[in-house]
N, C-alpha and C positions, 0 to 999 in steps of 0.2 A: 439756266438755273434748273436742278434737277427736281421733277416731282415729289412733294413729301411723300410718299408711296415708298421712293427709291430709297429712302434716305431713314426709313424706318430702321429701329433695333432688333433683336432677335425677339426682344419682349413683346414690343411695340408691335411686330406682324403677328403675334395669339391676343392682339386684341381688335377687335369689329373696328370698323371706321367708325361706326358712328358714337361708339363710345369714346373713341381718339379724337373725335370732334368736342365733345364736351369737357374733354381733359383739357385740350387746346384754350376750348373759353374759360376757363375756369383758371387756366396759367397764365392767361389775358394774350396768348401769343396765335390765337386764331387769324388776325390778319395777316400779319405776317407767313402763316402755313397758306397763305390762300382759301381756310375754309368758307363755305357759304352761309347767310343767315337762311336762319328757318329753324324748323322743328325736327330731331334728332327720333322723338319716337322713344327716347332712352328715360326710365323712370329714374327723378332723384330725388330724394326726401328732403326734409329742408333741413340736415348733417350735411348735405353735400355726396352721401352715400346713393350710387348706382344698382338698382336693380339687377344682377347678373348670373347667368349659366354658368359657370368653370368647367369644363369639361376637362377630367382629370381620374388617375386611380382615385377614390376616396379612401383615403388614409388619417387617420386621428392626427398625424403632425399636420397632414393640409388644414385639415379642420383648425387647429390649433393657431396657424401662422395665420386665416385669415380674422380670426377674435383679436387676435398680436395686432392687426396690423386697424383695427376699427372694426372691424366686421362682424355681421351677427348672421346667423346660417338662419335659413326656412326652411330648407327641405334637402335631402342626400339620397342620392339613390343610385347602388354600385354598378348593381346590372346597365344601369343606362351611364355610369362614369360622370356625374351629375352633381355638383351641389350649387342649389341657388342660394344666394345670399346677397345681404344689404352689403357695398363695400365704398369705402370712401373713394372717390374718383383720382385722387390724386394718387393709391394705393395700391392701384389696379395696375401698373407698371411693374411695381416691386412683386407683385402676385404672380403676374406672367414673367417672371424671369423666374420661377421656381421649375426646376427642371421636369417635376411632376405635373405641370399644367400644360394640357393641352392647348385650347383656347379659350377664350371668355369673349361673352356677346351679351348682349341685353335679353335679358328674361323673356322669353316667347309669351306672350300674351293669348289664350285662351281663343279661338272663331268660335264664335256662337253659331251653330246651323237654325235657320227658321224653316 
């Protein structure tokens, strides 16, 4: 049987494992992919919408198709090819197959230095 790894789409590899892992529970086909229980690290609100980085040109159509698709942007920032936004998990496929998307991961969460 080949690794889900192997067997990923063009979509499917611009997006993190560990948001691939949460699509997976959430299409209830995690066992089947072999994923493991535990915690993902991956923020979702209670829409079902994923915390996420796009890495991508920012361009108003991007913007556009992720509001289209559920999605509500927080922040864009060109110089770094950036925009974080709420997006529905199941929505995040159709997102990374827009040929302007780089990758998408889960929202880097802030280290606090003491």
């Amino acid at each position: 049987m080949p690794s889900e790894k192997v067997s990923r789409t063009p979509a499917q590899q611009k997006i993190d494992s560990q948001l691939l892992v949460e699509i997976y529970r959430k299409q209830g086909t995690a066992a089947e992919k072999g994923v493991p229980p535990g915690k993902t690290g991956v923020r979702i609100d209670h829409e079902g919408r994923a915390l996420v980085d796009v890495r991508a040109e920012v361009t108003a159509i991007l913007e556009k198709k992720i509001r289209d698709l559920g999605g509500t942007i927080d922040a864009t920032s060109i110089a770094y090819r950036s925009i974080v936004a709420w997006v529905p998990l199941l929505k995040l496929e159709q997102l990374a197959g827009d040929s302007a998307v780089i990758s998408i991961a889960p929202k880097p969460e802030a280290a606090i230095r003491s």
